[in-house]
N, C-alpha and C positions, 0 to 999 in steps of 0.2 A: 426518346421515341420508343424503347424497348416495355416500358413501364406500360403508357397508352397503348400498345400495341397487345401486349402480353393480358393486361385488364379487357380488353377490348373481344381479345379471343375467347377468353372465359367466360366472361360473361353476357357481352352483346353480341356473337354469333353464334352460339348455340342455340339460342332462340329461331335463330332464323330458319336454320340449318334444320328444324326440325320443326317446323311450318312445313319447309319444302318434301323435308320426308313424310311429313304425314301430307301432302298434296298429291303427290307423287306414288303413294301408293307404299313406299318403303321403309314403313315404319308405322305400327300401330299401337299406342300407350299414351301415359302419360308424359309430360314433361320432365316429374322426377322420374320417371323409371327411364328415359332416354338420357338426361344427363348423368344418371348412376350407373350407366350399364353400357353406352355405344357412343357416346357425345364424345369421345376423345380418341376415338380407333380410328387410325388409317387417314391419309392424306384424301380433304376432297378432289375429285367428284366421287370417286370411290367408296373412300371413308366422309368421315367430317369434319376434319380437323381443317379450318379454312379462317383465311383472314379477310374475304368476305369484303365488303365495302371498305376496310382499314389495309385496302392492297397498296395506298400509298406512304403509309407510314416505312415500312422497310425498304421504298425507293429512298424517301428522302432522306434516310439515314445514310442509303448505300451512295446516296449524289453529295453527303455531306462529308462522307470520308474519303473519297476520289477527289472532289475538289476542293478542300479543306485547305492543304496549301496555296493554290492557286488563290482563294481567297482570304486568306490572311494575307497575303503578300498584296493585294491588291487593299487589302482593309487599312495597312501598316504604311504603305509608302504611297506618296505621288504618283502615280507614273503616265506617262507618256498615252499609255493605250488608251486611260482612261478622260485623257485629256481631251483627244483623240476622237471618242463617244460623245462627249461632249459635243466639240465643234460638230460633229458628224448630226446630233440628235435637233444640233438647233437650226438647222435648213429645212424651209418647208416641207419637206417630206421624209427627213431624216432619221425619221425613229422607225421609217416603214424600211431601213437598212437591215433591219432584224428578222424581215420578214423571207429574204435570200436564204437563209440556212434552212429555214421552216418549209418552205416551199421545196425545194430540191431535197429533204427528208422524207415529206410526204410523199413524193413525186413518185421518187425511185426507192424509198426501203421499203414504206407500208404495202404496195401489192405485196410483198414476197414473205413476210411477218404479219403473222395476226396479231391481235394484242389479246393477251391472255391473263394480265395481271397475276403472275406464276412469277415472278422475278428471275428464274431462270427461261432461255430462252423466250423470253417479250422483248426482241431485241429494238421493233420500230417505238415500241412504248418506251424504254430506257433511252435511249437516244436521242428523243424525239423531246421527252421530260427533263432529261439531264441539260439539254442546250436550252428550253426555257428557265430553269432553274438558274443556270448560268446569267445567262442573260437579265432575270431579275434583277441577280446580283447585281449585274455593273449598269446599270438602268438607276439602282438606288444608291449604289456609290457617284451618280454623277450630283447627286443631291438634288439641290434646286432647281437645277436647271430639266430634269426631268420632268418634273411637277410642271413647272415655268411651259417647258413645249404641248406637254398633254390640254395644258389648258387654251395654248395656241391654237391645236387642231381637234379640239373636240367638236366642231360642227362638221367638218370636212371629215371627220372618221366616221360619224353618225352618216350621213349623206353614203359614202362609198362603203359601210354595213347594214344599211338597208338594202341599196342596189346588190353586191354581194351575197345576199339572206337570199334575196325574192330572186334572182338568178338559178342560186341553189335549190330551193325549191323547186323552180321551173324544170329542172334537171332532173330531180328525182323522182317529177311526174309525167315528165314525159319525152324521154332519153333514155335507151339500153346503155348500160355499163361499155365503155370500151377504149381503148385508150387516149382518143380524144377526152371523152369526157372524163378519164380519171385524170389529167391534169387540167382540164379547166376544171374540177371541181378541188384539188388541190390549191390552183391559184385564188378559188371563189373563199375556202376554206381560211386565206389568209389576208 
């Protein structure tokens, strides 16, 4: 990820970076005389040194080295938890079990963290991504049976993400923000 990441910053977001400054008023030249002369000073917003749209590449590194153990030991052995998932995902509504930690993340950390894709302090965006990432995981270690349920409930998810969508909308055109509405629009969100 360091390679994509590292190619990414030198080359695809310096362009960007310098649209913006020439949009923006802070910056007037060429392209080479901005990448020869200020494309590599200072951390954005300030400077320009920014990973830009490639802000997830140093999550998933940072959520591959945290739970690296955790998943190999679940890649390596049987166990129990994932058995577990299983049984859990093949009950009618049993993969919306995943939906409990998401819910009570959004609920209660995102008011009080913004997301800033800054890897330091983005604390509701790391936590928020590190528990879906997680959960991938053992979604695709249950193997078949994953696939097997998604295909069980793909009308019934389609039906309750419609209703969900056009709720939420409804909400965002005509509802003041407040605490009611931030968690039904977290419950709507999931």
């Amino acid at each position: 990820m360091g390679i994509p990441l590292g190619v990414g910053m030198l080359l695809i977001v310096p362009p960007q970076v310098y649209f913006e400054r020439l949009a923006n008023a802070q910056f007037s030249g060429s392209y080479f005389e901005f990448f020869t002369t200020i494309a590599f000073e200072g951390i954005y917003p300030e400077g320009n040194i920014s990973w830009h749209h490639l802000w997830f590449l140093p999550y998933l590194f940072l959520f591959s080295l945290v739970l690296s153990p955790i998943l190999v030991y679940l890649r390596r052995n049987e166990t129990k938890f994932v058995e577990w998932i299983k049984r859990q995902i093949q009950k009618p509504y049993g993969l919306y079990i995943f939906v409990i930690p998401l819910y009570v993340l959004e609920a209660c950390v995102e008011p009080f963290f913004d997301i800033t894709h800054a890897l330091i302090d983005d604390w509701f965006n790391i936590s928020f991504s590190i528990v879906l990432f997680f959960f991938g995981f053992l979604l695709i270690a249950t193997k078949d049976t994953f696939w097997e349920c998604l295909k069980s409930i793909k009308t019934k998810a389609l039906f309750i993400g419609i209703i969900a969508f056009s709720s939420q909308v409804i909400i965002w055109l005509f509802f003041e923000d407040g605490y009611i509405i931030h968690f039904t629009e977290a419950m709507l969100k999931w």
